[in-house]
Z-matrix of the N, CA and C atoms (Angstrom, degrees):
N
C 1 1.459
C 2 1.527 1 110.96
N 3 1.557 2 123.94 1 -49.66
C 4 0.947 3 117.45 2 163.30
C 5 1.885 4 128.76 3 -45.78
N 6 1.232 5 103.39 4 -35.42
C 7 1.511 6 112.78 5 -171.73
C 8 1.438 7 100.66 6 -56.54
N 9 1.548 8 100.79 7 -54.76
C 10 1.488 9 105.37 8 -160.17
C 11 2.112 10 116.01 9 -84.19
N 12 1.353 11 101.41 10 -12.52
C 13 1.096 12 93.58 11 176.14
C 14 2.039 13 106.44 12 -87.57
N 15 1.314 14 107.05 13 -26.03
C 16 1.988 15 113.11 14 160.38
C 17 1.795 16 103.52 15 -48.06
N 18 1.068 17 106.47 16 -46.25
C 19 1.544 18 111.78 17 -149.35
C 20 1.935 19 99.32 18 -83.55
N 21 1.187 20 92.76 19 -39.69
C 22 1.872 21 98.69 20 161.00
C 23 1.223 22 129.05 21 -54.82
N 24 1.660 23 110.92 22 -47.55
C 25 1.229 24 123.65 23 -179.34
C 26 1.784 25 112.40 24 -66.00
N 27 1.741 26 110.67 25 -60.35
C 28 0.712 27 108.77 26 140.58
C 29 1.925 28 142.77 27 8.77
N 30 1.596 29 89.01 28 -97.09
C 31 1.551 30 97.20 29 171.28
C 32 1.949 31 109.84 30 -58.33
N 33 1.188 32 115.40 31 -50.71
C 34 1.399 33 126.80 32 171.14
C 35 1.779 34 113.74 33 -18.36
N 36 1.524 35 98.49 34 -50.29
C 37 1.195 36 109.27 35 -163.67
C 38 1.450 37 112.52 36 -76.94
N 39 1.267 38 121.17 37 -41.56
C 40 1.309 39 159.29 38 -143.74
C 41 1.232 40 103.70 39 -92.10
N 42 1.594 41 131.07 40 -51.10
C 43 1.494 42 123.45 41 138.53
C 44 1.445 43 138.39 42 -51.15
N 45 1.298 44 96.71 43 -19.81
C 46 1.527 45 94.57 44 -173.60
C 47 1.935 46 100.73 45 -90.42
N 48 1.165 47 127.05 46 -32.86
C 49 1.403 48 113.79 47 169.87
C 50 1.742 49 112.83 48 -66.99
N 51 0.771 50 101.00 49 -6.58
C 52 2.109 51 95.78 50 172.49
C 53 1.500 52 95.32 51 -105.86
N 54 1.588 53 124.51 52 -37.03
C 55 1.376 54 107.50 53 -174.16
C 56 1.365 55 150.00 54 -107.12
N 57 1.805 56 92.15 55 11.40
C 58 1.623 57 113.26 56 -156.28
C 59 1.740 58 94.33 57 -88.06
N 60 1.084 59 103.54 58 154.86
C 61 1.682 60 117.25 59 -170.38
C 62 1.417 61 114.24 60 -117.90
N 63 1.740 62 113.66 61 -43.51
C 64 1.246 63 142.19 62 171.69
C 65 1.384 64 125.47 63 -145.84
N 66 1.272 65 111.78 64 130.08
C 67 1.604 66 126.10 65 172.06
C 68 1.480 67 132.44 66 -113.12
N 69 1.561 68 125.12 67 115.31
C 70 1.286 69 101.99 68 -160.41
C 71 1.520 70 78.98 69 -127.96
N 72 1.673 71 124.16 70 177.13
C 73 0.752 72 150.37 71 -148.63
C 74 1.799 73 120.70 72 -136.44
N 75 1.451 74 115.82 73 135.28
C 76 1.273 75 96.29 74 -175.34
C 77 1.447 76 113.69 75 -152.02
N 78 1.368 77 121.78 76 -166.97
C 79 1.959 78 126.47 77 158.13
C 80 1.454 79 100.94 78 -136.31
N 81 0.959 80 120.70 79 165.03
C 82 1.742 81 145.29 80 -153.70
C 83 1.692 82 103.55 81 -162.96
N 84 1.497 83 113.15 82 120.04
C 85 1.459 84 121.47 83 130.51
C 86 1.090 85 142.09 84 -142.07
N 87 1.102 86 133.17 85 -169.78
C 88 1.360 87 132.91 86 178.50
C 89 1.325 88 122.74 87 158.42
N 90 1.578 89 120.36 88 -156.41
C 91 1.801 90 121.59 89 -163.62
C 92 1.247 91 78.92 90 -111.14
N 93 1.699 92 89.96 91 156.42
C 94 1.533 93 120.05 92 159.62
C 95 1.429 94 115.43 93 -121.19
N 96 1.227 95 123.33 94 125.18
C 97 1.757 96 123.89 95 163.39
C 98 1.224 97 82.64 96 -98.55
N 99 1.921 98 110.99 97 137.76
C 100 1.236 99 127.31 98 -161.30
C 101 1.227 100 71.72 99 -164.29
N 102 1.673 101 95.64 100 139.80
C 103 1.477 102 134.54 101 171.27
C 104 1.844 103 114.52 102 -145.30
N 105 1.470 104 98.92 103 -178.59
C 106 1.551 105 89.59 104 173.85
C 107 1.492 106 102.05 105 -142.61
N 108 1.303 107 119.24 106 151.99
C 109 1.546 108 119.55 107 -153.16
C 110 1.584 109 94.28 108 -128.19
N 111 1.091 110 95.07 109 -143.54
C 112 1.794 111 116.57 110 -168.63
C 113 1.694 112 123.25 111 51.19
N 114 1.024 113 127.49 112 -107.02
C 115 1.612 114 137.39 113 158.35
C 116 1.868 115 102.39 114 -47.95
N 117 1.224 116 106.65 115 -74.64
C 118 1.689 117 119.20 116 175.79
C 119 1.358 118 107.35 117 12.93
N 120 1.263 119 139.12 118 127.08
C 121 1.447 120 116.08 119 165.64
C 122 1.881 121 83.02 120 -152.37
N 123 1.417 122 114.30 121 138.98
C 124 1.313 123 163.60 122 -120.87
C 125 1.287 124 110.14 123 -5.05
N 126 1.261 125 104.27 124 76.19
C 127 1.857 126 115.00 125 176.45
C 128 1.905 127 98.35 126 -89.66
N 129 1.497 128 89.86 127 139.40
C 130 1.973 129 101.22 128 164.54
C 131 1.094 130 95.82 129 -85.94
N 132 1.526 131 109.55 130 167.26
C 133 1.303 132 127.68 131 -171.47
C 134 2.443 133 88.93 132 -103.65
N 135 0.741 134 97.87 133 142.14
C 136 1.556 135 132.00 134 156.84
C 137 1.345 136 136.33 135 -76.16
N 138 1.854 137 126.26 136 83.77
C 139 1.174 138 99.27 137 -173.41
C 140 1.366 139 120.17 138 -97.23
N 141 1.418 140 143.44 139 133.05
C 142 0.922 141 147.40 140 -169.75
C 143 1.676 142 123.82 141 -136.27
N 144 1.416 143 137.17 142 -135.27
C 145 1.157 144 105.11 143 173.31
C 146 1.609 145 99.23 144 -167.49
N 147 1.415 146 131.57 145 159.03
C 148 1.571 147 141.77 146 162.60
C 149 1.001 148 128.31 147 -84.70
N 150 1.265 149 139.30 148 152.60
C 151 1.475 150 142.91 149 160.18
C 152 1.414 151 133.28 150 -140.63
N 153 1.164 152 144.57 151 87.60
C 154 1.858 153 142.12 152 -171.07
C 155 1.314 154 115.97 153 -143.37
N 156 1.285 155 106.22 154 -159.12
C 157 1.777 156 127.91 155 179.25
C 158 1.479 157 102.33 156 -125.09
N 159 1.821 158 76.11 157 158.82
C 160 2.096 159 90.16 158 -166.63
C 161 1.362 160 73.89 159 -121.53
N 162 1.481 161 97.49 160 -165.77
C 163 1.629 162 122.54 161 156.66
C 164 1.748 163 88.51 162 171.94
N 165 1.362 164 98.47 163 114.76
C 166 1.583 165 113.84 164 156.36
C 167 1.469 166 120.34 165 -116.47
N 168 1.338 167 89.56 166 129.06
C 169 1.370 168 132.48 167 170.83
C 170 1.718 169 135.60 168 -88.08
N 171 1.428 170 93.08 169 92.49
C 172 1.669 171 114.46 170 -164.87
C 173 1.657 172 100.54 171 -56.78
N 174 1.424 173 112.60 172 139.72
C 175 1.645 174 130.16 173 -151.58
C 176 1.902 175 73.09 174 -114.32
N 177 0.878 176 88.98 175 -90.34
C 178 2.176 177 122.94 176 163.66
C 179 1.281 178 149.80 177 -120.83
N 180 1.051 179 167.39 178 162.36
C 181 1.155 180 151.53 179 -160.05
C 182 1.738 181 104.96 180 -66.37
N 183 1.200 182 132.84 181 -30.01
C 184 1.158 183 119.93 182 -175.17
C 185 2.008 184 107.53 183 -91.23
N 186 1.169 185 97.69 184 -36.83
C 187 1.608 186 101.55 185 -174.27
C 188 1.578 187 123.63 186 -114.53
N 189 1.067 188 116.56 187 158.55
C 190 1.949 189 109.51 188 -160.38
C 191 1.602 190 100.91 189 -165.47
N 192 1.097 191 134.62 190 121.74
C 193 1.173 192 143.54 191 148.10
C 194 1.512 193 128.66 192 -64.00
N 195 1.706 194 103.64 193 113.78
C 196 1.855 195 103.72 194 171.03
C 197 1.166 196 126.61 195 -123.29
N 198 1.582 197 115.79 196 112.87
C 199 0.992 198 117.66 197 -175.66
C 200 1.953 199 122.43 198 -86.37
N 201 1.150 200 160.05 199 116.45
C 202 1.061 201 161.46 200 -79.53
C 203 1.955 202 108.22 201 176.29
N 204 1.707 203 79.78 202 142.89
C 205 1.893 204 75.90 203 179.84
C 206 1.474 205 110.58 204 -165.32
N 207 1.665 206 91.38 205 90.30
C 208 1.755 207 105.02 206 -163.57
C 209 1.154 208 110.78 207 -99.99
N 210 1.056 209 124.23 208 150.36
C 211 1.625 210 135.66 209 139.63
C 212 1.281 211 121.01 210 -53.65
N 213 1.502 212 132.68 211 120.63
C 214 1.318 213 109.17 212 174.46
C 215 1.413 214 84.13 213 -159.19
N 216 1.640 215 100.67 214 148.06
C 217 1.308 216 136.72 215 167.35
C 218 0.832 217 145.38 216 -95.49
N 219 1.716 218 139.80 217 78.50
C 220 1.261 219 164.51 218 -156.55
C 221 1.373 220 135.38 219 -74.00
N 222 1.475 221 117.88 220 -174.52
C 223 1.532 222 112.53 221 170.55
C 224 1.439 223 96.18 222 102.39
N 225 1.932 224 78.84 223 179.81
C 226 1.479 225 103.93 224 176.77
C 227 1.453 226 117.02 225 -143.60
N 228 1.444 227 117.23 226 169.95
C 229 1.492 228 122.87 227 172.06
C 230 1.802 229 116.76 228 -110.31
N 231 1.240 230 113.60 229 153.67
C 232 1.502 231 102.67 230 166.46
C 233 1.463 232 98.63 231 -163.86
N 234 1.615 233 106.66 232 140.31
C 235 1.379 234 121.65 233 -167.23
C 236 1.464 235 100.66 234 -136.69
N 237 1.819 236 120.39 235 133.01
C 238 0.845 237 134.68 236 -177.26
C 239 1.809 238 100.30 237 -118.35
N 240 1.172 239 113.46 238 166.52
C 241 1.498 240 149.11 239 169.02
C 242 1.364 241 157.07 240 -169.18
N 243 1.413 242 135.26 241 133.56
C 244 1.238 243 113.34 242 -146.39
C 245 1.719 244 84.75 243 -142.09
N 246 1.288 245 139.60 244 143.37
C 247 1.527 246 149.73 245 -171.65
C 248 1.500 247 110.88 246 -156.29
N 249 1.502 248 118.47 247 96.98
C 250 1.368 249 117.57 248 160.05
C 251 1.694 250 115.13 249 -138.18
N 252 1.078 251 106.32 250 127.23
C 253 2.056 252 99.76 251 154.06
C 254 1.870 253 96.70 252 78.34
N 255 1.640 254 105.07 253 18.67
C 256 1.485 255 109.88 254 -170.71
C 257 1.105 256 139.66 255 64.10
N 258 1.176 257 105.59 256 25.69
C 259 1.731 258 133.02 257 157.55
C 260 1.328 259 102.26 258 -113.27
N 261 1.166 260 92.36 259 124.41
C 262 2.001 261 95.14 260 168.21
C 263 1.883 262 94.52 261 -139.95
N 264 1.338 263 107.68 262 171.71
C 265 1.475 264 113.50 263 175.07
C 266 1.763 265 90.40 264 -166.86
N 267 1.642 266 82.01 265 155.91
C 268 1.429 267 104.52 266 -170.76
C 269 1.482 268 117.79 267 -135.82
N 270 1.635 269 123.44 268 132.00
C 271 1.808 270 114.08 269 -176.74
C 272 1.749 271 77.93 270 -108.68
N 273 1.357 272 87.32 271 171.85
C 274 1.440 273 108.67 272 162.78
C 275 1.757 274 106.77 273 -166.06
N 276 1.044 275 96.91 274 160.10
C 277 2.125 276 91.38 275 -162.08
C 278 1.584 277 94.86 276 -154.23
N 279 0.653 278 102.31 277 140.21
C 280 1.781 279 112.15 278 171.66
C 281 1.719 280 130.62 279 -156.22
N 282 0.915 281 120.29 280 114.76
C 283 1.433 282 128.75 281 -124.81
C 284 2.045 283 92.29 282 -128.34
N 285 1.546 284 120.02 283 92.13
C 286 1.261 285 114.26 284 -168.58
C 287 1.155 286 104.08 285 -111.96
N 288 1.406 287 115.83 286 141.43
C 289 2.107 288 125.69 287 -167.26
C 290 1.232 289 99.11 288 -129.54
N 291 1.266 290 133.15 289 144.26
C 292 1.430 291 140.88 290 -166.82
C 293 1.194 292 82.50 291 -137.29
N 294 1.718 293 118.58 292 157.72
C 295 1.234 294 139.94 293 -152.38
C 296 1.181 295 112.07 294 -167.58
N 297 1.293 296 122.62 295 138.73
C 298 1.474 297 139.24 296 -175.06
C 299 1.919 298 94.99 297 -120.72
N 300 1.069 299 109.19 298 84.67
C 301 1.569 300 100.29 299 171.46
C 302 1.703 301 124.62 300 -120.82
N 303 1.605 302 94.30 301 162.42
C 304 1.489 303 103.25 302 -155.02
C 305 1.227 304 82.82 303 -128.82
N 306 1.198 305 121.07 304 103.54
C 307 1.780 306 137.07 305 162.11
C 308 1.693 307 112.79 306 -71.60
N 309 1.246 308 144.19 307 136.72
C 310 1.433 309 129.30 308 158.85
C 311 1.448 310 109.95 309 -137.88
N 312 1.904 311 98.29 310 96.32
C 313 1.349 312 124.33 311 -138.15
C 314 2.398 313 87.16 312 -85.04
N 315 0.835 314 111.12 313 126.38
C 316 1.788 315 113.22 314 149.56
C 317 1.315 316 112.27 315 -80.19
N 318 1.524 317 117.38 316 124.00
C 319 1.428 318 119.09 317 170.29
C 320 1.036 319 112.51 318 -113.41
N 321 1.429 320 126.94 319 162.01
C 322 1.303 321 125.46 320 -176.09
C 323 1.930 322 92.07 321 -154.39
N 324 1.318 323 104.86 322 124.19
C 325 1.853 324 113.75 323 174.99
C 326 1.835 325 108.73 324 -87.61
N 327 1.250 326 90.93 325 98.99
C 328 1.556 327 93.05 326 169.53
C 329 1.340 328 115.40 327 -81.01
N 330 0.908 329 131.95 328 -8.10
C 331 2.015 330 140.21 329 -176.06
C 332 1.422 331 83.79 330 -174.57
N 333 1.617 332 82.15 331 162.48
C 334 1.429 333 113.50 332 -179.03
C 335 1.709 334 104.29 333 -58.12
N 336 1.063 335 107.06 334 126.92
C 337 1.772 336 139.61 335 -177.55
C 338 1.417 337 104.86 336 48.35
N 339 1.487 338 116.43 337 13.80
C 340 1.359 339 98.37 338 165.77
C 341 1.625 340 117.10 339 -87.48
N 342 1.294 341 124.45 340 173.25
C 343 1.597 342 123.55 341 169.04
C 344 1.667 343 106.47 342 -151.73
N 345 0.913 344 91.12 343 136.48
C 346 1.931 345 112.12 344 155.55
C 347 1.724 346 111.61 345 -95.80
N 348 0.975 347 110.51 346 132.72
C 349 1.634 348 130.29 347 173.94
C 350 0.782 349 123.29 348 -103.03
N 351 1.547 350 125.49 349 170.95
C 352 1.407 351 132.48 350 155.15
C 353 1.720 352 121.39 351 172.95
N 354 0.919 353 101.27 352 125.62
C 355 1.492 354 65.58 353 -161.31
C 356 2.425 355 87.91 354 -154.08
N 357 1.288 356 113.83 355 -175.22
C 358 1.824 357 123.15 356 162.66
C 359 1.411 358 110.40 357 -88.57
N 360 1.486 359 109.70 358 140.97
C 361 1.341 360 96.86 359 163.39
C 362 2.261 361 90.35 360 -140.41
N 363 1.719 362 95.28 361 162.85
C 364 1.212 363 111.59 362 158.32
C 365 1.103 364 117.19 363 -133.99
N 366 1.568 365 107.42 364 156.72
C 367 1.736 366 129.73 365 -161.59
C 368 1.482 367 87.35 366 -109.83
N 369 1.224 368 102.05 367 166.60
C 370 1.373 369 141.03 368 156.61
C 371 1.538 370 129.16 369 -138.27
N 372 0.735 371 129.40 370 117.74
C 373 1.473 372 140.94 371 -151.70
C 374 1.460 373 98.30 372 -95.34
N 375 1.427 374 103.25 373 120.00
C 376 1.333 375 111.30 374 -166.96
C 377 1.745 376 103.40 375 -107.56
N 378 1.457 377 106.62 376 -41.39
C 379 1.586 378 102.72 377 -178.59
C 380 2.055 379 93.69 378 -160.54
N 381 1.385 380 102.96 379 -176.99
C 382 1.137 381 116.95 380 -174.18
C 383 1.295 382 130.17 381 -178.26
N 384 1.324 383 122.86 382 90.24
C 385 1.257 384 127.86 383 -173.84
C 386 1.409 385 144.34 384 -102.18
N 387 1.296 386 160.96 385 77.84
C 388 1.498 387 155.12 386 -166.76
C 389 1.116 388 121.23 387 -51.79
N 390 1.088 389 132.11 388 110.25
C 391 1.959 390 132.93 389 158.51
C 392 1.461 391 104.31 390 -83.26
N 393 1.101 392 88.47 391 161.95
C 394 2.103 393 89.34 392 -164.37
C 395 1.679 394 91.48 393 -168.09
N 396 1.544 395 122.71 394 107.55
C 397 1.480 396 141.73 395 -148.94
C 398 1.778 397 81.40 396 -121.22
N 399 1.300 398 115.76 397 143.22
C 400 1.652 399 121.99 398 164.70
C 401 1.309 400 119.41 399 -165.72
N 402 1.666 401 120.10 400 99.59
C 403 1.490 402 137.47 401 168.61
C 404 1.075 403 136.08 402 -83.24
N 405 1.318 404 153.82 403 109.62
C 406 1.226 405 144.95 404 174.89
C 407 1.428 406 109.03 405 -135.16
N 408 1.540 407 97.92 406 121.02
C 409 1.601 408 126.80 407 156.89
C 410 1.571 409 143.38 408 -109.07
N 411 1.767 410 85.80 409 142.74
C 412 2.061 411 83.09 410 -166.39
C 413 1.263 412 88.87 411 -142.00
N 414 1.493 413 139.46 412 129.29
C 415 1.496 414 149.22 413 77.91
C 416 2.117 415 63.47 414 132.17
N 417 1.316 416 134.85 415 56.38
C 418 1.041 417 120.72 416 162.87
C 419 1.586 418 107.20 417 101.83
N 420 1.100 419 129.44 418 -57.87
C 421 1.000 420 132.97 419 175.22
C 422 2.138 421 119.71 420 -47.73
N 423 1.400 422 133.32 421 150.80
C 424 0.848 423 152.93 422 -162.74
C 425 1.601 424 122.20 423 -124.62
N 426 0.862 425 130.11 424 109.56
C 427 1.947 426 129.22 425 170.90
C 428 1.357 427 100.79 426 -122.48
N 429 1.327 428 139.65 427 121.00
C 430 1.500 429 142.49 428 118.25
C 431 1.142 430 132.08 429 -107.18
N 432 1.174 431 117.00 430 137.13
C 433 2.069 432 114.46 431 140.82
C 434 1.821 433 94.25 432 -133.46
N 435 1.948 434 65.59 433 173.08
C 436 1.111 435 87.39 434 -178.38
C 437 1.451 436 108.73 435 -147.56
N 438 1.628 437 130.39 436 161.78
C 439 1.382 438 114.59 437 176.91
C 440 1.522 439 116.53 438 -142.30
N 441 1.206 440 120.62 439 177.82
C 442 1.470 441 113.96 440 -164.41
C 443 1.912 442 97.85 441 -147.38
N 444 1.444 443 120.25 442 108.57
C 445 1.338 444 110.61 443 -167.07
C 446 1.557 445 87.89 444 -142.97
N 447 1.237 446 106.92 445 174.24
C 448 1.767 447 142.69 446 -168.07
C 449 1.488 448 105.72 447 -99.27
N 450 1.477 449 129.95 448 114.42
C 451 1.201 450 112.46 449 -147.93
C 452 1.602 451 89.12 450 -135.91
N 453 1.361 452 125.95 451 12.36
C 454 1.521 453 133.19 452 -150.23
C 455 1.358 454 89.36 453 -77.11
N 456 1.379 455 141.97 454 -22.88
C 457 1.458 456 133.62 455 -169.01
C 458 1.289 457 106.22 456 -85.12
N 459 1.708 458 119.42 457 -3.98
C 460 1.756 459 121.00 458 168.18
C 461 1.286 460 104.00 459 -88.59
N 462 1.654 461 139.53 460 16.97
C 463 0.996 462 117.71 461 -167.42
C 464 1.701 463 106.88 462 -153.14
N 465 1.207 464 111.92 463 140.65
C 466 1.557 465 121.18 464 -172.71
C 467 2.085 466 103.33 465 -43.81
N 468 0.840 467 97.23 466 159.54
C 469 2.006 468 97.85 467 161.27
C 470 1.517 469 119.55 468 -96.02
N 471 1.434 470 93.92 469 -18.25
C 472 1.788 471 103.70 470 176.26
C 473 1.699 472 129.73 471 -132.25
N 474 1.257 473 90.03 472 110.28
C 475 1.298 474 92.05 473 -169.22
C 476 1.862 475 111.44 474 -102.44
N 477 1.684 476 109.21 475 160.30
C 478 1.789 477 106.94 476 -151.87
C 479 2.033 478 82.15 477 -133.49
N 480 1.341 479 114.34 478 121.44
C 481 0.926 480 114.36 479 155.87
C 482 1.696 481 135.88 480 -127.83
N 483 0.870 482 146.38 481 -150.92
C 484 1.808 483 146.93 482 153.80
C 485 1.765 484 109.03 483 -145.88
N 486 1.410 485 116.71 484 122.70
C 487 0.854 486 119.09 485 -179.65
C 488 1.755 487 112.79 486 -106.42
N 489 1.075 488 101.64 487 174.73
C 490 1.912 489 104.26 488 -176.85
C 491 1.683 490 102.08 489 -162.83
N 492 1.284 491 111.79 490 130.16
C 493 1.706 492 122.90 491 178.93
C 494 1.287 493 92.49 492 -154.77
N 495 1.873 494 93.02 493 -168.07
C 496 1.009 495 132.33 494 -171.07
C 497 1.827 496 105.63 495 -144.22
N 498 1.400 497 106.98 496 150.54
C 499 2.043 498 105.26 497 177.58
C 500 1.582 499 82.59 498 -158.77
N 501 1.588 500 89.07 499 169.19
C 502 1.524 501 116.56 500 -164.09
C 503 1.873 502 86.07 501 -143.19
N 504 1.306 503 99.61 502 146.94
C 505 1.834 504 102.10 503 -169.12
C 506 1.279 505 104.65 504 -140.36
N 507 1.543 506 138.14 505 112.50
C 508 1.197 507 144.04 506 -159.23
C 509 1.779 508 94.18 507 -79.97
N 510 1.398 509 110.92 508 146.60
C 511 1.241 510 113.74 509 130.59
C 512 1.946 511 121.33 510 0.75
N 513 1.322 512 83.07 511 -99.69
C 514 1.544 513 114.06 512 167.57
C 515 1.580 514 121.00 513 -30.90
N 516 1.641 515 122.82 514 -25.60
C 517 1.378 516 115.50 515 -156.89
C 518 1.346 517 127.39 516 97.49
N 519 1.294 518 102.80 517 -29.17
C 520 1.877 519 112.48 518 -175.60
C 521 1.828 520 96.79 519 -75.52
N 522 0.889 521 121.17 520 115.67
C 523 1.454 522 130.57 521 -178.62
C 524 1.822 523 115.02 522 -120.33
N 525 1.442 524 122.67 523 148.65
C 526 1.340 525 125.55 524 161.26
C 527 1.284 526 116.38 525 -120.22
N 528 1.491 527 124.18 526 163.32
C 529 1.643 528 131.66 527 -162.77
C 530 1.264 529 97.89 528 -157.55
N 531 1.476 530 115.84 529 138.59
C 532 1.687 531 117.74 530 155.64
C 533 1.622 532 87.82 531 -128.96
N 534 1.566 533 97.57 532 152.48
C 535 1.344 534 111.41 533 172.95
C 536 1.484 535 112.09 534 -163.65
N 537 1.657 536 114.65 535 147.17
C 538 1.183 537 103.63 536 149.68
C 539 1.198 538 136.81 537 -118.23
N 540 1.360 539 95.44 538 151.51
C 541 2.132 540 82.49 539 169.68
C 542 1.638 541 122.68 540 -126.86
N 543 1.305 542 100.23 541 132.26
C 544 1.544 543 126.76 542 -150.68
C 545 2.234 544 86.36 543 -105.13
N 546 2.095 545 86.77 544 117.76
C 547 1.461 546 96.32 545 -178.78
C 548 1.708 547 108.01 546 -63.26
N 549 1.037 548 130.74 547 143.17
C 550 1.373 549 143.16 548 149.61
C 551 1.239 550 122.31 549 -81.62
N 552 1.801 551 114.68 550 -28.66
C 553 1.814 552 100.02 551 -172.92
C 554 1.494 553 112.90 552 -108.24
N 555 0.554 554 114.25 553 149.98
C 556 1.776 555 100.11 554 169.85
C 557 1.724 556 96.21 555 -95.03
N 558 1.972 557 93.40 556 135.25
C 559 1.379 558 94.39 557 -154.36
C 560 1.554 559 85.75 558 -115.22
N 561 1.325 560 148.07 559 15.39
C 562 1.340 561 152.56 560 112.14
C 563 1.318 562 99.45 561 17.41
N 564 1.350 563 125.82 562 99.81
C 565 1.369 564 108.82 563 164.74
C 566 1.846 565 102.16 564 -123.08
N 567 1.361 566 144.84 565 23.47
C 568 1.103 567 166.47 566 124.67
C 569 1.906 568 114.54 567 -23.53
N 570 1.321 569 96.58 568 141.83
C 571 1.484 570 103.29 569 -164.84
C 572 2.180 571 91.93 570 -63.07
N 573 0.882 572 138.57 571 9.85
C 574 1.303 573 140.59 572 165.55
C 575 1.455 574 130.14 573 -111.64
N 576 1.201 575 105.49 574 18.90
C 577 1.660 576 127.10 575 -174.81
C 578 1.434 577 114.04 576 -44.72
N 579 1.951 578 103.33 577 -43.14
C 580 1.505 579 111.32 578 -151.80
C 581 1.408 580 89.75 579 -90.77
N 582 1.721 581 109.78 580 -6.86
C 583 1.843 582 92.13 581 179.94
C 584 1.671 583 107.83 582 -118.96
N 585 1.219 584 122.82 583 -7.20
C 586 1.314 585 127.75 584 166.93
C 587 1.772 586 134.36 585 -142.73
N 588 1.117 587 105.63 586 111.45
C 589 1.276 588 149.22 587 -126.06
C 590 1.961 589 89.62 588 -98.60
N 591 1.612 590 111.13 589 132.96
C 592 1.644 591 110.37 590 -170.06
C 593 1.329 592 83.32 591 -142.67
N 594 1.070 593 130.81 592 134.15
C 595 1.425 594 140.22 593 165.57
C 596 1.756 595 115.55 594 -129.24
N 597 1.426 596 112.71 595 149.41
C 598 1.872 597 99.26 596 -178.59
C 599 1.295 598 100.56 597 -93.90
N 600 1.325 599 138.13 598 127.63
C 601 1.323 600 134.00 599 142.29
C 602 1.473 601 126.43 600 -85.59
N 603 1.646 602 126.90 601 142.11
C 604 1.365 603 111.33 602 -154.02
C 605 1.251 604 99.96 603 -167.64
N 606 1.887 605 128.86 604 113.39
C 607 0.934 606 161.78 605 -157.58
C 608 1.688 607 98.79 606 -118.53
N 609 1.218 608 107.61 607 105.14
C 610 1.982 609 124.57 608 -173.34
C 611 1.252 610 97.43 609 -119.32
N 612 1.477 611 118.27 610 117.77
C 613 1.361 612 109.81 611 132.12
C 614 1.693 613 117.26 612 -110.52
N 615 1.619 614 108.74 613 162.99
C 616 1.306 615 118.73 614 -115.06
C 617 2.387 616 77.45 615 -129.66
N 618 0.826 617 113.83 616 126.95
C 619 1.686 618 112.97 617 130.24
C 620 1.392 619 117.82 618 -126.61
N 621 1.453 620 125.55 619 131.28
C 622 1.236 621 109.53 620 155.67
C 623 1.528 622 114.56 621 -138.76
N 624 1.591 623 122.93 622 -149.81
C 625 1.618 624 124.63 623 177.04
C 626 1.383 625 98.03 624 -145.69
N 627 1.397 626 109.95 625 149.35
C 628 1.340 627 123.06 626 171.72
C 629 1.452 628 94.75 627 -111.75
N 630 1.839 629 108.92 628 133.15
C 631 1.377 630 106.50 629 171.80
C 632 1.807 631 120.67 630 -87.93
């Protein structure tokens, strides 16, 4: 996976200096619903949000390459509970991934300023942290903790995904995008990697401006 997403980029690039016509320049943000997939089983989704620079690069009037380089903030939440006979107890866990990513979006204009996408992207793992909330009550009485730790050594530094949307492109530059991007690596980096499997899933919507 790695080979072939180098060897894309690569080629990616390599057409675009013999074939680019126009290059414009831009910023992008917006929310992320972020979850985590693969093995994962009943993770909440996380909403949080992106922020970077584009610059697309006109192929031809119908098609344009954008390559991209966001910040974005990831993960997931999951909350358990259990209540009988006046004891109840409660987990709660929340698991946040920061990201350095490099999208290298294919566009294609099906109507005027609309686009379909699709395109590889890679992460870089910038930080990673767990919150971990824990209550238990009986007949009045109260027990919690809770803790807050650095968890980046459970987790790969490079992460491999493929994304797919849609954007609308003003006149003006002011443009919108939804997209998702569906993890490819399992970023498990824990002595249980080869048997349980973490992937990012990640639902963006997008405003930005081209100057």
């Amino acid at each position: 996976m790695k080979k072939l997403l180098l060897m894309t980029a690569v080629a990616v690039f390599g057409f675009l200096n013999i074939n680019a016509q126009e290059v414009k320049f831009g910023a992008k943000a917006g929310v992320n619903f972020a979850t985590l997939g693969g093995d994962v089983e009943d993770a909440d989704g996380i909403t949080s949000f992106h922020v970077g620079a584009v610059a697309e690069i006109s192929i031809s009037e119908k098609f344009s390459v954008q390559p991209e380089l966001l910040y974005s903030a990831q993960g997931a939440d999951n909350e358990d509970s259990y209540s009988e006979f006046g004891y109840s107890i409660s987990e709660k866990t929340k698991i946040k991934l920061d990201y350095l990513n490099i999208p290298i979006m294919a566009k294609y204009y099906v109507a005027e300023g609309f686009s379909i996408e699709a395109g590889p992207q890679i992460g870089i793992l910038l930080s990673a942290n767990g919150e971990y909330e824990y209550k238990e009550s009986y007949e009045g009485e109260t027990f919690s903790d809770s803790d807050d730790e650095d968890i980046k050594d459970n987790f790969k530094g490079i992460d491999f995904g493929f994304n797919v949307g849609v954007g609308y492109k003003m006149d003006s530059g002011l443009n919108f995008s939804a997209r998702y991007n569906l993890g490819l690596a399992n970023i498990n980096d824990t002595e249980d990697s080869d048997d349980w499997t973490i992937k990012n899933n990640v639902l963006q919507l997008s405003v930005g401006f081209m100057f």
